[in-house]
PDB file of N, CA, C and O in Angstrom:
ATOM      1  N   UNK A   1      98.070  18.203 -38.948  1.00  0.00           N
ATOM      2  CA  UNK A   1      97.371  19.201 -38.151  1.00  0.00           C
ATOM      3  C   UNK A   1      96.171  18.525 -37.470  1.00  0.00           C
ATOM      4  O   UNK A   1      95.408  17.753 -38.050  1.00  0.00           O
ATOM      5  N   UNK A   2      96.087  18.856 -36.303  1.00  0.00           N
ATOM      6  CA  UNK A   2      94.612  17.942 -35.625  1.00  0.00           C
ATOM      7  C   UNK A   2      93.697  19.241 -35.878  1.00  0.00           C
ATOM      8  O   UNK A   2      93.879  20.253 -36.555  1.00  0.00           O
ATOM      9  N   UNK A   3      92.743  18.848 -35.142  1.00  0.00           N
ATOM     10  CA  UNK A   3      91.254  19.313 -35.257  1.00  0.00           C
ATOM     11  C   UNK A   3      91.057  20.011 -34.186  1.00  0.00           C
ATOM     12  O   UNK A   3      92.099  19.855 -33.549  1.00  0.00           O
ATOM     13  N   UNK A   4      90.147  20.904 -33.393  1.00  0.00           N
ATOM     14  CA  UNK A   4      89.999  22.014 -32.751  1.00  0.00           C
ATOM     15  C   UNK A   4      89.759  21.166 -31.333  1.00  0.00           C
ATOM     16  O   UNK A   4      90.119  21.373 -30.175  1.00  0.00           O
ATOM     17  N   UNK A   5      88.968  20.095 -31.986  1.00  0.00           N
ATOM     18  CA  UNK A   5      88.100  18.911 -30.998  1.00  0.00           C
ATOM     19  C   UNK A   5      89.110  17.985 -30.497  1.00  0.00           C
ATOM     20  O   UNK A   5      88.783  17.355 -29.492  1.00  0.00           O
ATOM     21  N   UNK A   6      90.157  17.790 -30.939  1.00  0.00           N
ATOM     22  CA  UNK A   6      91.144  16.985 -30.750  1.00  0.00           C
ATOM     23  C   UNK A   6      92.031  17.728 -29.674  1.00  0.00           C
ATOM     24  O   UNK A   6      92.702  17.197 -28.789  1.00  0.00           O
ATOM     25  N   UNK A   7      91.861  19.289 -29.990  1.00  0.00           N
ATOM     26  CA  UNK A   7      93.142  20.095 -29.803  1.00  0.00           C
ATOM     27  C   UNK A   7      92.731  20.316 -28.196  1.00  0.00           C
ATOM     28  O   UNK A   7      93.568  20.605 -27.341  1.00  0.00           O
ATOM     29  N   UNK A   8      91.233  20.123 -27.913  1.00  0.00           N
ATOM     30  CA  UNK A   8      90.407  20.641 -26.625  1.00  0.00           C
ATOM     31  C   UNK A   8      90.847  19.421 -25.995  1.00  0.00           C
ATOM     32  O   UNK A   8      91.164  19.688 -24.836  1.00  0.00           O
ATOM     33  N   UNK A   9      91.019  18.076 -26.280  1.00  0.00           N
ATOM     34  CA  UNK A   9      91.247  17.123 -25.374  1.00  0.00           C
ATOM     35  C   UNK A   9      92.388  16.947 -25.090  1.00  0.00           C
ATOM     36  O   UNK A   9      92.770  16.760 -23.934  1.00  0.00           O
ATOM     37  N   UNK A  10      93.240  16.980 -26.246  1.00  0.00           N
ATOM     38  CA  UNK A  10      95.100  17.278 -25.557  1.00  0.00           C
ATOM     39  C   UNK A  10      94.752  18.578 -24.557  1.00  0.00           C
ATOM     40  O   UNK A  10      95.476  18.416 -23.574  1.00  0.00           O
ATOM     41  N   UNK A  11      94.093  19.590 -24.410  1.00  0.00           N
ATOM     42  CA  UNK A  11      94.586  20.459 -23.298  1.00  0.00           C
ATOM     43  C   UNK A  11      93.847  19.500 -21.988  1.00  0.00           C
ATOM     44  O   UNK A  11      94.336  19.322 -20.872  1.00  0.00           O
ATOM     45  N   UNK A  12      92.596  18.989 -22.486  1.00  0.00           N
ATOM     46  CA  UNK A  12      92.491  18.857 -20.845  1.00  0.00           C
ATOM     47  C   UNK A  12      93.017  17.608 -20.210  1.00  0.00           C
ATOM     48  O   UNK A  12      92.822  17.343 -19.024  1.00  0.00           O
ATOM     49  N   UNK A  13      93.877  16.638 -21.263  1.00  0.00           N
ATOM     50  CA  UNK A  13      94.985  15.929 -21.109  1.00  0.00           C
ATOM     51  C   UNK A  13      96.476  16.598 -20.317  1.00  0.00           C
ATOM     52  O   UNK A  13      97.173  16.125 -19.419  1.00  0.00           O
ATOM     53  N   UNK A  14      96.571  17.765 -21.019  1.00  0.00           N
ATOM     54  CA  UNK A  14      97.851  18.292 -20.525  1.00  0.00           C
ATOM     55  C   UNK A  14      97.516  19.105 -19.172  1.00  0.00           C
ATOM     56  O   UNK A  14      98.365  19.117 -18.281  1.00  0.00           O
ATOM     57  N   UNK A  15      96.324  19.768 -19.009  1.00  0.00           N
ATOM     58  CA  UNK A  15      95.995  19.402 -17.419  1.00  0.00           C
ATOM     59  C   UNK A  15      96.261  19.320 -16.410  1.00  0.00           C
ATOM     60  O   UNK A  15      96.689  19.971 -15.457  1.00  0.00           O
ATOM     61  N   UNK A  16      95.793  17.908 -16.845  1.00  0.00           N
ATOM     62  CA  UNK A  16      96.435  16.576 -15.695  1.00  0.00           C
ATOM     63  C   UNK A  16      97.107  16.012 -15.835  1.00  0.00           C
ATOM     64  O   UNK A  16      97.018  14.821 -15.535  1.00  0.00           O
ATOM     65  N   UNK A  17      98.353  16.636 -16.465  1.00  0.00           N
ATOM     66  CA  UNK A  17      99.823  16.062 -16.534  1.00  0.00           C
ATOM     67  C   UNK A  17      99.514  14.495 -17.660  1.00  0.00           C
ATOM     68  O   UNK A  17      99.787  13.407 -17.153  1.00  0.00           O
ATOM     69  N   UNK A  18      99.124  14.516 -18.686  1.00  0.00           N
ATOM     70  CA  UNK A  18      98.580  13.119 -18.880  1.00  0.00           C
ATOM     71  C   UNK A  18      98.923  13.237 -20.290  1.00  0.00           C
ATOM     72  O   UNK A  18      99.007  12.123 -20.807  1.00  0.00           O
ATOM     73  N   UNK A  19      99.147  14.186 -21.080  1.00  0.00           N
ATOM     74  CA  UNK A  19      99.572  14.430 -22.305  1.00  0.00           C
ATOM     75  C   UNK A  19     100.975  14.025 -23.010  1.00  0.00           C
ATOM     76  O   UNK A  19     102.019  14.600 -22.702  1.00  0.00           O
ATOM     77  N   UNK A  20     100.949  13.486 -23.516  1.00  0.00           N
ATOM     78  CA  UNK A  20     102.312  12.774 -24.518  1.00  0.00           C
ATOM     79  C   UNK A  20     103.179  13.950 -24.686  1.00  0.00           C
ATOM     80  O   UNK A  20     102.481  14.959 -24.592  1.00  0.00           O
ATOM     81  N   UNK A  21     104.561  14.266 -24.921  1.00  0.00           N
ATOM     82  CA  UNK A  21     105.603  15.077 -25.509  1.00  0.00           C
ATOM     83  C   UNK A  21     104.871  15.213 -27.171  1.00  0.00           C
ATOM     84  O   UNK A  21     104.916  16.311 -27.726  1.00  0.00           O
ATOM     85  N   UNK A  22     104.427  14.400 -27.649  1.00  0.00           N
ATOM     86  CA  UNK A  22     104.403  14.233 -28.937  1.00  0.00           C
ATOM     87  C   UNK A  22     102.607  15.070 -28.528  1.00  0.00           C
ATOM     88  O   UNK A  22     102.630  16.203 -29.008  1.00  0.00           O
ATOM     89  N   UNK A  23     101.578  14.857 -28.004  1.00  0.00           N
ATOM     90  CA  UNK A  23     100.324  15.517 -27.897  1.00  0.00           C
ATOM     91  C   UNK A  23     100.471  16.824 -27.572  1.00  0.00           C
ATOM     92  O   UNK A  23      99.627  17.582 -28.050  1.00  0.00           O
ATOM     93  N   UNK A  24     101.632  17.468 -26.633  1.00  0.00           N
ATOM     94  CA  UNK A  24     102.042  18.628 -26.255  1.00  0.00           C
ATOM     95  C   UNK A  24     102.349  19.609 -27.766  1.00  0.00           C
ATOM     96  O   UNK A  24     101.895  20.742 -27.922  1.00  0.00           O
ATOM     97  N   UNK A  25     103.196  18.886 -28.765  1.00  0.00           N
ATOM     98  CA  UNK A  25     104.026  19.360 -29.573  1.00  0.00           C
ATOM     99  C   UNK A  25     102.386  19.846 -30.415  1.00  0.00           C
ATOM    100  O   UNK A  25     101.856  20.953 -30.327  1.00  0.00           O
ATOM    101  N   UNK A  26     101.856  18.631 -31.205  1.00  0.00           N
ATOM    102  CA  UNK A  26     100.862  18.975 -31.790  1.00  0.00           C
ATOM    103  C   UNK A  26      99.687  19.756 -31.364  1.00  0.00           C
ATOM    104  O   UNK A  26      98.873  20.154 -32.198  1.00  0.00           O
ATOM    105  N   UNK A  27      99.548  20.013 -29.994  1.00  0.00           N
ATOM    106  CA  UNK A  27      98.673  20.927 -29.436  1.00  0.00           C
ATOM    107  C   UNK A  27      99.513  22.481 -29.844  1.00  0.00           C
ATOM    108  O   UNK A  27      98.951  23.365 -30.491  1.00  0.00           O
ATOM    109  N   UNK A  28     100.837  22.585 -29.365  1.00  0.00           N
ATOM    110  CA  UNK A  28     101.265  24.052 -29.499  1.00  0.00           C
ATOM    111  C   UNK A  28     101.207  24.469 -30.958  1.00  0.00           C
ATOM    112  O   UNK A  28     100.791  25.581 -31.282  1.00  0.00           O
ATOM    113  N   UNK A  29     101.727  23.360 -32.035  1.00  0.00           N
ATOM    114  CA  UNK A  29     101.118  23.928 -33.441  1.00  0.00           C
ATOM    115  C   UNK A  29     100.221  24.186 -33.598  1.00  0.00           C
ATOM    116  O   UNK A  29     100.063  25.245 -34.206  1.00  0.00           O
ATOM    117  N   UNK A  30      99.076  23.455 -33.191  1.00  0.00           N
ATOM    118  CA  UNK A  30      97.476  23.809 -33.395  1.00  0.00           C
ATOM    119  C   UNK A  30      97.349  25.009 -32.801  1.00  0.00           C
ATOM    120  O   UNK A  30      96.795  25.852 -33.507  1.00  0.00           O
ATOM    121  N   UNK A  31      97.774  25.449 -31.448  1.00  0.00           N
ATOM    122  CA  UNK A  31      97.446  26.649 -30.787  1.00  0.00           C
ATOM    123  C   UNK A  31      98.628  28.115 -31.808  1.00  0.00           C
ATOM    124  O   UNK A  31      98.563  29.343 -31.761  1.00  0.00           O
ATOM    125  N   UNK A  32      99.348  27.391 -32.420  1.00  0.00           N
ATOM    126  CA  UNK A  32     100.031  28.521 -32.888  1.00  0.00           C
ATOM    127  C   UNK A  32      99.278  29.751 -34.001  1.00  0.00           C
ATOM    128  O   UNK A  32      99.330  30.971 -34.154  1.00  0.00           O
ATOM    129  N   UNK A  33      98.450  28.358 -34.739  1.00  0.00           N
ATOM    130  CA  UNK A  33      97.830  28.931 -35.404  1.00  0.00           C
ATOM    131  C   UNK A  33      95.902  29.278 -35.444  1.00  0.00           C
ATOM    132  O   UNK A  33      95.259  29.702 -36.404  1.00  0.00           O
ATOM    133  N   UNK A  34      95.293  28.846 -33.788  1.00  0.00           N
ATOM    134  CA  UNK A  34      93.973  28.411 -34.074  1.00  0.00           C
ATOM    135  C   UNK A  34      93.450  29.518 -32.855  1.00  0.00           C
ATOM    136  O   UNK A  34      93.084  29.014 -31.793  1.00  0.00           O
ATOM    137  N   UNK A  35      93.412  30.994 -32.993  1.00  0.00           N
ATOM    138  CA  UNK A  35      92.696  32.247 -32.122  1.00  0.00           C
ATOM    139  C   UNK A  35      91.473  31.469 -30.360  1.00  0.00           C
ATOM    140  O   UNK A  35      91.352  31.628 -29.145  1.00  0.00           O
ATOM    141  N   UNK A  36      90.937  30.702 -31.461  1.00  0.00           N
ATOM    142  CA  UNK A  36      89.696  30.113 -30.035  1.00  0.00           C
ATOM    143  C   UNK A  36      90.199  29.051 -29.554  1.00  0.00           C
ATOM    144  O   UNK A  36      89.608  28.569 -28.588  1.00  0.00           O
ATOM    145  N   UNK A  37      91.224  28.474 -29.977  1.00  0.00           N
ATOM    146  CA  UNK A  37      91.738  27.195 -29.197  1.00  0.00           C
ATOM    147  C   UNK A  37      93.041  27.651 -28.063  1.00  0.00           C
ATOM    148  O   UNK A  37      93.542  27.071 -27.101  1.00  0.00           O
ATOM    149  N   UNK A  38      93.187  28.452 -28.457  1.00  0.00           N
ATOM    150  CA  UNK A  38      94.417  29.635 -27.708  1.00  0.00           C
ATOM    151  C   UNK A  38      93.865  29.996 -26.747  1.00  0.00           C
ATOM    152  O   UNK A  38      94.415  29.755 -25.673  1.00  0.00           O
ATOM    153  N   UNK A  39      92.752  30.611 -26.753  1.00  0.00           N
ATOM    154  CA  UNK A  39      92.060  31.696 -25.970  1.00  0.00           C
ATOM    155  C   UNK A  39      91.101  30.410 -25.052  1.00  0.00           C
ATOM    156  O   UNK A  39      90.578  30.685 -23.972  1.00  0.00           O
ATOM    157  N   UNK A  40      91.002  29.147 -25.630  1.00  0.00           N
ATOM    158  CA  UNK A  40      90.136  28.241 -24.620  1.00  0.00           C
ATOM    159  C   UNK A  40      91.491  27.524 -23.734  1.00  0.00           C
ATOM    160  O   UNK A  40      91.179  27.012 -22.659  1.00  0.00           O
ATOM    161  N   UNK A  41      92.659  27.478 -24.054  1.00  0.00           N
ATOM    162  CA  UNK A  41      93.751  26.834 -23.190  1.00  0.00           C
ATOM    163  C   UNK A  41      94.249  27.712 -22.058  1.00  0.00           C
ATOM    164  O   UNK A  41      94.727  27.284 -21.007  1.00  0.00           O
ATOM    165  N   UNK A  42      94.086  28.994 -22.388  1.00  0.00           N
ATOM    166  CA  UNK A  42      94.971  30.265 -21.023  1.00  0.00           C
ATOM    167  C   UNK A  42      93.323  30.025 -20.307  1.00  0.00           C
ATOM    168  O   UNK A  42      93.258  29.751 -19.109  1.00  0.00           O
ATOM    169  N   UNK A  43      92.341  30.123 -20.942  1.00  0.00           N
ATOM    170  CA  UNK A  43      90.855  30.052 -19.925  1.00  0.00           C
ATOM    171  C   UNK A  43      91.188  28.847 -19.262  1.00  0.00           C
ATOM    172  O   UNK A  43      91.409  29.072 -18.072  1.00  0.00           O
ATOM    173  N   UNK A  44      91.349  27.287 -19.665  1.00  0.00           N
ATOM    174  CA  UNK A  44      91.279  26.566 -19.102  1.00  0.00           C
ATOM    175  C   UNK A  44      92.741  26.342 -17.961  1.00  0.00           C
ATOM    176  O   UNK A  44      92.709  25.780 -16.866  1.00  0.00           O
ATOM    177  N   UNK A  45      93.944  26.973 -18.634  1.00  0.00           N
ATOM    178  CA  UNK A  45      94.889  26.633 -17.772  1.00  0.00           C
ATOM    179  C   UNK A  45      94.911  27.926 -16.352  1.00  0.00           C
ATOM    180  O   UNK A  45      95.733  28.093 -15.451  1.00  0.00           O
ATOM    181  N   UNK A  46      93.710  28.610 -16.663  1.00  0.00           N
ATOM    182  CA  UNK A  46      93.493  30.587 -15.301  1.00  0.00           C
ATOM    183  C   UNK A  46      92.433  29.254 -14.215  1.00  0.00           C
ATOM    184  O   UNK A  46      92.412  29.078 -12.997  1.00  0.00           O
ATOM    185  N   UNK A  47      91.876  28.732 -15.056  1.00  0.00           N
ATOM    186  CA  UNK A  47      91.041  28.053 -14.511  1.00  0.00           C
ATOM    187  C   UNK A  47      91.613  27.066 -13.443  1.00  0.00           C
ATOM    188  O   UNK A  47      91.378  26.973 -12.238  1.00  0.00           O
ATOM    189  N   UNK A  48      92.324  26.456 -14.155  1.00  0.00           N
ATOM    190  CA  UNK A  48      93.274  25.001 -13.395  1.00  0.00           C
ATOM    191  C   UNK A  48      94.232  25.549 -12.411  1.00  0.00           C
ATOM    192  O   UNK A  48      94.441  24.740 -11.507  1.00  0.00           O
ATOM    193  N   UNK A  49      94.940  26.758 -12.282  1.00  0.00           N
ATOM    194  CA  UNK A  49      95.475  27.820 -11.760  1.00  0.00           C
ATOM    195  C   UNK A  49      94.686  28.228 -10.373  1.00  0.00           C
ATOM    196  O   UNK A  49      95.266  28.252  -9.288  1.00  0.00           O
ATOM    197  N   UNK A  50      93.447  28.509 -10.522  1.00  0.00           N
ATOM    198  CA  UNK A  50      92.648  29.244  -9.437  1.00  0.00           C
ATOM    199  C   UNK A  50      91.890  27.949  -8.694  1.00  0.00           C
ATOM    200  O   UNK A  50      91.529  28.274  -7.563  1.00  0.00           O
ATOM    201  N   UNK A  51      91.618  26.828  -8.971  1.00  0.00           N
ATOM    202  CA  UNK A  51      91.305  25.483  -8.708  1.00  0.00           C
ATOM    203  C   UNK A  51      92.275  25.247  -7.744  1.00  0.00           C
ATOM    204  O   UNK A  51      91.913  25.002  -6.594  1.00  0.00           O
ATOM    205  N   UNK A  52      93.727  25.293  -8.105  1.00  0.00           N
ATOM    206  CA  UNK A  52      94.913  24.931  -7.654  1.00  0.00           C
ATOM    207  C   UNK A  52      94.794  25.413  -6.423  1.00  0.00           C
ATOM    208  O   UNK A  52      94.543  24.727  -5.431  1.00  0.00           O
ATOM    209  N   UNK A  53      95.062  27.243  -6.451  1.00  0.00           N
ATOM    210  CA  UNK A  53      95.332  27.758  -5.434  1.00  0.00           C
ATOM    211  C   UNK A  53      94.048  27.896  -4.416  1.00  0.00           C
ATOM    212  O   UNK A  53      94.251  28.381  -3.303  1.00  0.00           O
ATOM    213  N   UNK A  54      92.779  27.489  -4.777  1.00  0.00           N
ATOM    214  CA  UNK A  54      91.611  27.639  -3.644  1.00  0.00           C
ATOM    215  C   UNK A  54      92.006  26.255  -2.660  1.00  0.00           C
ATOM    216  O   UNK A  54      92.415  25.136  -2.971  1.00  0.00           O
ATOM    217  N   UNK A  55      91.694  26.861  -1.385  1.00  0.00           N
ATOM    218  CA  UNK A  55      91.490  25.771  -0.267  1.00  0.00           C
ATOM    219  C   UNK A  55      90.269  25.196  -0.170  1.00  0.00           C
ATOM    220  O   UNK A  55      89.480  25.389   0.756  1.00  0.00           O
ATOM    221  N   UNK A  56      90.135  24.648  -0.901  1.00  0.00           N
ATOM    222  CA  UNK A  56      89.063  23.105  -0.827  1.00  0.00           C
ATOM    223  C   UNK A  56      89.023  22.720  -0.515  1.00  0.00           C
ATOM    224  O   UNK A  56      89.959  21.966  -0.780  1.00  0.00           O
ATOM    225  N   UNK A  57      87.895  21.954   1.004  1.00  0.00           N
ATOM    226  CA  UNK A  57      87.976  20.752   1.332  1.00  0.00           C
ATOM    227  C   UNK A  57      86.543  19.853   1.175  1.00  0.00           C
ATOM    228  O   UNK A  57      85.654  20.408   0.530  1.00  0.00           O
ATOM    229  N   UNK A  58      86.346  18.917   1.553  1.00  0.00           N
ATOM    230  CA  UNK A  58      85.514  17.916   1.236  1.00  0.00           C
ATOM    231  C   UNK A  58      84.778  17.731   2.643  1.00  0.00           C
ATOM    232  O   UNK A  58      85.227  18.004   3.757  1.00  0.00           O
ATOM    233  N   UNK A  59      83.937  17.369   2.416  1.00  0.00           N
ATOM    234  CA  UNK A  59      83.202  16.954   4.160  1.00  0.00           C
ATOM    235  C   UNK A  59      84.095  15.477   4.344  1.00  0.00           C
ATOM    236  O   UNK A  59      84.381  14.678   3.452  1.00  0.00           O
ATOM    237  N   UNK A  60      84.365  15.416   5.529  1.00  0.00           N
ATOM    238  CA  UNK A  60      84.438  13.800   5.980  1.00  0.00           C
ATOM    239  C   UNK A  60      83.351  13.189   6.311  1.00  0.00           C
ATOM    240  O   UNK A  60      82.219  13.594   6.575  1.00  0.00           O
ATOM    241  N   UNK A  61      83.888  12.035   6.259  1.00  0.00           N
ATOM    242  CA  UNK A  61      82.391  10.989   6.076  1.00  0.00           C
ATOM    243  C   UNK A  61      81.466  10.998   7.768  1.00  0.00           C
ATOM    244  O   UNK A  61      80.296  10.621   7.707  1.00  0.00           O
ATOM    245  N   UNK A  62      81.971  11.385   9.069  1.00  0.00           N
ATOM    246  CA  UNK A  62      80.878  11.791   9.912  1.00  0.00           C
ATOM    247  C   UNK A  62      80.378  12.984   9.781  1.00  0.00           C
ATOM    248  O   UNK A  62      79.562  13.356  10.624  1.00  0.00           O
ATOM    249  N   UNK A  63      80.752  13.858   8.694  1.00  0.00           N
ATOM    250  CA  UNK A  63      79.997  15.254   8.215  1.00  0.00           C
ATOM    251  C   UNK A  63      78.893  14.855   7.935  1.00  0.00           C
ATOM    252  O   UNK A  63      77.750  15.169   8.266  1.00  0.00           O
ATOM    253  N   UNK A  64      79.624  13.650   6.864  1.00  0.00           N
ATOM    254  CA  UNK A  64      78.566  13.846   5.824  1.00  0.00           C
ATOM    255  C   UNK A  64      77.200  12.755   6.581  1.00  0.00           C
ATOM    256  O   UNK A  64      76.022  12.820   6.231  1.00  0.00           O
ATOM    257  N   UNK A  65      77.699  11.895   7.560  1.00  0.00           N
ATOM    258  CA  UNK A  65      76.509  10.581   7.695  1.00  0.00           C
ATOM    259  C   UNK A  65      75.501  11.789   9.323  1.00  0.00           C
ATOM    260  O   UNK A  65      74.433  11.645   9.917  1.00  0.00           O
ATOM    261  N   UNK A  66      76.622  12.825   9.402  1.00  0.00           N
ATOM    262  CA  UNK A  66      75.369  13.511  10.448  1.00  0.00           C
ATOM    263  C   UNK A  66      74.515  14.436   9.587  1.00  0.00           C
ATOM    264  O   UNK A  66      73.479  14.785  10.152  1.00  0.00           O
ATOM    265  N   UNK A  67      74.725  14.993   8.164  1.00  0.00           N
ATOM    266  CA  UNK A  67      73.906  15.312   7.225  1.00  0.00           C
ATOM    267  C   UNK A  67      72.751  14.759   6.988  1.00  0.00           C
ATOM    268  O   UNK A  67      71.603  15.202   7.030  1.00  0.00           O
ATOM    269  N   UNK A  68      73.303  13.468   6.667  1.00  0.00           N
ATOM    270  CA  UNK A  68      72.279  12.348   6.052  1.00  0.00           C
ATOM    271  C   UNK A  68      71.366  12.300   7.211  1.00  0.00           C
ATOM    272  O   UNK A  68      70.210  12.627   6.940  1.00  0.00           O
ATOM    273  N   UNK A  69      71.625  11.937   8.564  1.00  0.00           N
ATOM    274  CA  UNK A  69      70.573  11.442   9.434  1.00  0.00           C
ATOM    275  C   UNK A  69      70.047  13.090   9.879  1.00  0.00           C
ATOM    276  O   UNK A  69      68.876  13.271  10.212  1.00  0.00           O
ATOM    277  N   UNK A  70      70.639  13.768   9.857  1.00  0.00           N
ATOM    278  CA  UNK A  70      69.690  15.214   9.805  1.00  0.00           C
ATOM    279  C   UNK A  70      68.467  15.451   8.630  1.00  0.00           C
ATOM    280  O   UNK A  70      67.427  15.905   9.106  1.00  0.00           O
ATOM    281  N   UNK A  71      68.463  15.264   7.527  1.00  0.00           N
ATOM    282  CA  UNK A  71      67.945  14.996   6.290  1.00  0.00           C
ATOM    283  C   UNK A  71      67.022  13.679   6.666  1.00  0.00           C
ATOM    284  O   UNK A  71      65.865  13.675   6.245  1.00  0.00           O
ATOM    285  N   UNK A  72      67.414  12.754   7.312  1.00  0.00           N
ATOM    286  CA  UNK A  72      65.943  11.863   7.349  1.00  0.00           C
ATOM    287  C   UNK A  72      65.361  12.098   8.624  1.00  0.00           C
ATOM    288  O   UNK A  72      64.254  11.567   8.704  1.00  0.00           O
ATOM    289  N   UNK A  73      65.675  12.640   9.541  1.00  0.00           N
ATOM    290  CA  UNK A  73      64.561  13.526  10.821  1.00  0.00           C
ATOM    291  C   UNK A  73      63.874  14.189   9.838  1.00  0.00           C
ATOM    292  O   UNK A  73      62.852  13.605   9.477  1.00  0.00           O
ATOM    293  N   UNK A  74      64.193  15.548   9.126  1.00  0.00           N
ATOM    294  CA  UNK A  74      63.422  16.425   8.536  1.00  0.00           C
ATOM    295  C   UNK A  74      62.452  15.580   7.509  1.00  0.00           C
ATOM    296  O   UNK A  74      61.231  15.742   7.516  1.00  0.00           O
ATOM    297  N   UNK A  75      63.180  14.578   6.544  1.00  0.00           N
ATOM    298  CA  UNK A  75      61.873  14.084   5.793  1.00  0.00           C
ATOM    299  C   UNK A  75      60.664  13.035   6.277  1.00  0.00           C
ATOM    300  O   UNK A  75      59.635  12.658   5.717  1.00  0.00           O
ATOM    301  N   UNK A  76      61.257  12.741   7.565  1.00  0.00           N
ATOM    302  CA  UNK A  76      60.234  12.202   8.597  1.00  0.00           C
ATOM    303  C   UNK A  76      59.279  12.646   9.301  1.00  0.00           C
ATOM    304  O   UNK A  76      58.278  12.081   9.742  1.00  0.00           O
ATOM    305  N   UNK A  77      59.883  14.382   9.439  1.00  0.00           N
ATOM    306  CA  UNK A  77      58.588  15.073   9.833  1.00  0.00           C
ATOM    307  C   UNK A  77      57.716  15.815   8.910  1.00  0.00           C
ATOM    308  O   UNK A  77      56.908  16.650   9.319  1.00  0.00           O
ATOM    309  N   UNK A  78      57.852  15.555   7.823  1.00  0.00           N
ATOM    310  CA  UNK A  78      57.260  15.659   6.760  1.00  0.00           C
ATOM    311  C   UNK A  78      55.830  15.632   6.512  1.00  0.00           C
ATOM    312  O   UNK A  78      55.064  15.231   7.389  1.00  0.00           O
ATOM    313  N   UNK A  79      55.255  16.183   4.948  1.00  0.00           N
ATOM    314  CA  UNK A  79      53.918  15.110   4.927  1.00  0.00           C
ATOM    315  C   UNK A  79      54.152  13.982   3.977  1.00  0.00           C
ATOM    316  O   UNK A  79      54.866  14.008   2.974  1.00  0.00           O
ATOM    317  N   UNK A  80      53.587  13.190   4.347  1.00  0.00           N
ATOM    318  CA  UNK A  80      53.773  11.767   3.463  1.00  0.00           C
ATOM    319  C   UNK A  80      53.443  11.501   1.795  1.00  0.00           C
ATOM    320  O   UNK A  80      52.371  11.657   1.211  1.00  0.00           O
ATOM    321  N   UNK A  81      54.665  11.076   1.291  1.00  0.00           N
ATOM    322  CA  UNK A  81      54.299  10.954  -0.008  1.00  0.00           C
ATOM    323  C   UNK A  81      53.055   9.963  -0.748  1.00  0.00           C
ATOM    324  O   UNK A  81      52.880   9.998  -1.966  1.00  0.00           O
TER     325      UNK A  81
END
């Protein structure tokens, strides 16, 4: 039988697809019998679920370098540290 702490890292192993057949097996025993480790895997897998389906995107990097030089006008007109 693993440990609760063990049982939290096989899920966020299984995840990301990264979990052994054999880490899978011993996670579902542990979850068969462990109420908060159950109830932290459907949280974490509603979670990984709604992650999934949001459209996320990232700035691209002239987003982000007209950020940056926007950000050093403003701390240029600043008062001086």
């Amino acid at each position: 039988m693993i440990t609760c702490e063990q049982a939290v890292t096989i899920c966020h192993k299984n995840q990301y697809r990264e979990a052994t057949f054999m880490d899978r097996l011993r996670l579902w025993t542990h979850l068969a019998v462990c109420r908060q480790c159950a109830r932290f895997s459907r949280k974490n897998s509603r979670l990984t679920d709604l992650c999934n389906q949001a459209s996320l995107r990232s700035l691209s990097e002239a987003e982000k370098e007209a950020i940056r030089k926007r950000l050093d006008q403003v701390r240029g007109q600043g008062p001086a540290n």
